[in-house]
N, C-alpha and C positions, 0 to 999 in steps of 0.2 A: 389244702393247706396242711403243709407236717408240722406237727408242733416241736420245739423248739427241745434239744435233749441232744446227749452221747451220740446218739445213731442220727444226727441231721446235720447240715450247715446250710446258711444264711445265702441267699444268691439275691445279689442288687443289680439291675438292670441299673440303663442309664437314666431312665424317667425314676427309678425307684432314688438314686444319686441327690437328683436334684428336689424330690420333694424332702428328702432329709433336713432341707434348708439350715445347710452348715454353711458358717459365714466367715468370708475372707478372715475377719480379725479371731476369730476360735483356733483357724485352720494356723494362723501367723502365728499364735499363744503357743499351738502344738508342738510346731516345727521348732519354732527357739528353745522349746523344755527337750529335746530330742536331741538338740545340738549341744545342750547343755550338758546332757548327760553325753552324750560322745567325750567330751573336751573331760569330763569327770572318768573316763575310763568305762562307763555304762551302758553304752550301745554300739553298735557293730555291726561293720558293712562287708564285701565284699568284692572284686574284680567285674566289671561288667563281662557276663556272656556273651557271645557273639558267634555268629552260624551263617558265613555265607549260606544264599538263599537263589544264586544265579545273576548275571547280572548288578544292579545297582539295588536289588533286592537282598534283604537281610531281616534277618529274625536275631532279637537281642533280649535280655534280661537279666534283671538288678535285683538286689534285695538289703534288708536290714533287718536287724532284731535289734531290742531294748529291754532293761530288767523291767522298768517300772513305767507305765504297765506292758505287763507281759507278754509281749505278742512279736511275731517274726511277718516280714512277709516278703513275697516273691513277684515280681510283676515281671509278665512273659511280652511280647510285642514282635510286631514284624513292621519293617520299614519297607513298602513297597510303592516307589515315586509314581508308576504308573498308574496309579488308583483313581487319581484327579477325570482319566478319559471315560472311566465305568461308574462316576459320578460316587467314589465311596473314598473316605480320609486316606491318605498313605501311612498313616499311624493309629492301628487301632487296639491299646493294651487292655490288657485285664489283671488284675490284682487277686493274688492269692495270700488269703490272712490265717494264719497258725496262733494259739496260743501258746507261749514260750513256758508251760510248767510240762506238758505230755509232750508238745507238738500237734496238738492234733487241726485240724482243716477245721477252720471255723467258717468263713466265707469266703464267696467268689464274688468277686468287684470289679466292674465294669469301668474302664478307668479312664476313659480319653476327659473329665472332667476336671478329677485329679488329679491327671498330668499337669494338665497346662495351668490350673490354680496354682498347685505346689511349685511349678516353674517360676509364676512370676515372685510368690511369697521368696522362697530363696532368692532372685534378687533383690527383692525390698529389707529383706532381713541384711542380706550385703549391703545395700543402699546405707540404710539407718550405719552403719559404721562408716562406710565407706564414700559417700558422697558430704559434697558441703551441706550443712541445714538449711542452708537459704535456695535450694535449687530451685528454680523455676522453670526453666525448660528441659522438654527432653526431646530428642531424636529418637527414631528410630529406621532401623535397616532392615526392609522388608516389613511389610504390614498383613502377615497372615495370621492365625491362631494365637500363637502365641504375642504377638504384637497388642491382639487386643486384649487378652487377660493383662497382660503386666501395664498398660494404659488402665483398664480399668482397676488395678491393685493401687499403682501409683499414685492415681487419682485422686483417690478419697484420702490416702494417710502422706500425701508430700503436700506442699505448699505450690504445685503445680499452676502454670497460667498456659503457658504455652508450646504446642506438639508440631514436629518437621516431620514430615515422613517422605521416606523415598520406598520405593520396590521397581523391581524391572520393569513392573506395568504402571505406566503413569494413573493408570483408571484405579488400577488399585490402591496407589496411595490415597488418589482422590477420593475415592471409598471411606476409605480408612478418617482422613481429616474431615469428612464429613460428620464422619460420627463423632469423631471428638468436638468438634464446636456445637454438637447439639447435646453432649455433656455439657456446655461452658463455658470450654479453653477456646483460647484463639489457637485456630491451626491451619497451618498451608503444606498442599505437596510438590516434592520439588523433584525434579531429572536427573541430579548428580549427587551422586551418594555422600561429596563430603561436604554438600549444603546440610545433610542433616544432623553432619558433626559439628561445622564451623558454628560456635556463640553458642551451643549446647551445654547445658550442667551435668544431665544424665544422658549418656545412649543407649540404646538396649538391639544388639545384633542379632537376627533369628532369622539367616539366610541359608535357606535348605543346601544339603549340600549336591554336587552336581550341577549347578543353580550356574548363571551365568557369569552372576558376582560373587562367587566362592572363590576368596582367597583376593578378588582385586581393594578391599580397604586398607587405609595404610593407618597405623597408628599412630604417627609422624603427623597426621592432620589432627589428633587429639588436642585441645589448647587446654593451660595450665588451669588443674582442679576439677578437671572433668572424671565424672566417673563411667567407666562402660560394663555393661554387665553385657557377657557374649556368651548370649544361651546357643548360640550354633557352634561352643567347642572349640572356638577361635577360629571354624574353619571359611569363615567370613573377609579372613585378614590375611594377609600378605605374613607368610610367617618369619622371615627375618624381620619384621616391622616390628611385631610386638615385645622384642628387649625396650623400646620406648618407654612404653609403661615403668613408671617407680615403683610400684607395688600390686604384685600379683595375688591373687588369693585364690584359691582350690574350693568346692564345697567338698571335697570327696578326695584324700590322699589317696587309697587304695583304685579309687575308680579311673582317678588322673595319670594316666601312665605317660611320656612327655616324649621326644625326641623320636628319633627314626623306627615308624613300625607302632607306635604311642595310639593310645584312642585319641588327644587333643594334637591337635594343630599349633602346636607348641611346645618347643625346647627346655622350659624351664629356664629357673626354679621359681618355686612358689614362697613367698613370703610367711604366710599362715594358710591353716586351714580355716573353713568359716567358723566351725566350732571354737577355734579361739579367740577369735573375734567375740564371740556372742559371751563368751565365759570371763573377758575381757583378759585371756593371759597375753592377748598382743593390741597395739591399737591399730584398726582401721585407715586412720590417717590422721599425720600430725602435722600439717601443713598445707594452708588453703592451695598453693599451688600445686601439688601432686596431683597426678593424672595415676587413676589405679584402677585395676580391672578385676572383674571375677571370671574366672574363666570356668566355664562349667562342665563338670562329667554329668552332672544332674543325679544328684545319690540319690540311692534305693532308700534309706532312711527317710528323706524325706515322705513320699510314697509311703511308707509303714507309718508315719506320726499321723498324713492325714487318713490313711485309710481305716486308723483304729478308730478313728473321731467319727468318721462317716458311719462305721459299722454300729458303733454302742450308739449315734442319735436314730439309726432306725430299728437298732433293739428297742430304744426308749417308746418309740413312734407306732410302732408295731409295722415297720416299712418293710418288703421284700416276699419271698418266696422261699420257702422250706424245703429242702432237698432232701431224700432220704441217699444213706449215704450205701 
């Protein structure tokens, strides 16, 4: 063990991640003070990198900094769909954290946890503006990773009863609704993707892309007051469909690039960013009927609000391994 000084940084495994036992509502408290300071002119993102990798393979990376507290960071990733046959995630990032007065490399964060926490909180933080307070169901499209973080976010802070899941594998929804009703909620899965929009309050789309349902959802099946949060980019949706939506929202201007050759699956324009939302200079929604979506780049910021949080509870913890540098 190096102790802890100039000449070391902090390396957190993914077992070291989760003994820090940082909790969904800490990680939520982060991301809203980050976005807050965004919207105040105080944090600062970036353009997603991006590296063909061959094929449907790709290596990509985002980042953010923030004045207060001080810190920048970088999360590097490769996106390789083949990984599922060698039995290993097709998404495996890591988190690089700087402190923003030298720059200097403080730790390296192990981040497939991260991700997908941070994922579902950005849409719940969308949600709380953007959906009705009374939701009670929610759908969703594709039941993989990310499917079950944002179930289990929504969960505990929505007024939730009841979950519709579809994916291309029937088994897997059934999976999936399995564990939700031993959370609770009444839940069934169904074979057609717009059972799990029709009579829905919230949807949440996380259909990989390539996928066989990339691109066949229409937003036209959306009914009035529904909100969809589309963690896969919009690339879930039929893209002339989604001018449907009343009101679009961004987490990420810079990350959002829109129309032909764009990282989203989407023409534009966006209504607000989430930062405005959260700092209240636009509203979410002003009328129960509106149908509004977040369509996500998935910011690098977010990633830097939780990975600072993660980093200073296993300073506090005495969690990780010490690097000499």
């Amino acid at each position: 063990m190096i102790s802890t000084g100039p000449d070391s940084l902090l390396y957190l495994s993914r077992a070291d991640v989760a003994a820090c036992g940082v909790t969904p509502e800490a990680l939520e408290d982060g991301l809203t003070q980050a976005f807050r300071r965004r919207a105040a002119g105080r944090a600062w993102s970036h353009r997603k990198v991006t590296i063909p990798a061959g094929g449907r393979n790709v290596f990509r990376g985002k980042g953010g900094v923030m004045d207060e507290p001080a810190f920048g960071a970088f999360k590097w990733f490769g996106y390789f769909p083949g990984n599922e046959r060698a039995g290993l995630p097709d998404f495996m990032p890591t988190i690089l954290l700087s402190e923003a007065t030298t720059g200097q490399l403080v730790a390296i964060i192990e981040g497939i946890w991260i991700s997908e926490i941070r994922t579902a909180l950005i849409s719940l933080i969308a949600a709380r503006h953007m959906a009705r307070p009374e939701s009670r169901r929610i759908g969703f499209l594709a039941c993989g990773a990310q499917a079950r973080s944002h179930l289990a976010v929504f969960s505990k802070a929505l007024p939730l009863t009841e979950v519709v899941a579809y994916s291309r594998r029937i088994e897997t929804a059934e999976a999936f609704a399995r564990g939700a009703r031993e959370a609770g909620l009444e839940a069934r899965a169904v074979t057609d993707p717009r059972e799990a929009i029709a009579g829905c309050d919230i949807v949440v789309s996380s259909i990989p892309h390539g996928a066989t349902a990339t691109g066949q959802l229409d937003a036209g099946w959306v009914e009035p007051g529904t909100f969809v949060a589309s963690v896969d980019l919009g690339f879930g949706w039929r893209r002339d469909s989604l001018a449907a939506f009343d009101r679009t929202v961004t987490d990420d201007h810079e990350q959002s690039t829109t129309g032909p050759g764009g990282t989203l699956n989407y023409d534009g324009p966006f209504f607000a960013e989430l930062s405005e939302l959260v700092a209240g200079a636009k509203p979410g929604r002003e009328s129960p009927a509106e149908r509004n979506a977040l369509i996500f780049s998935g910011t690098g910021l977010a990633d830097l609000a939780a990975a600072v949080i993660v980093y200073e509870a296993a300073r506090a913890k005495g969690i990780g391994t010490w690097l000499k540098r």
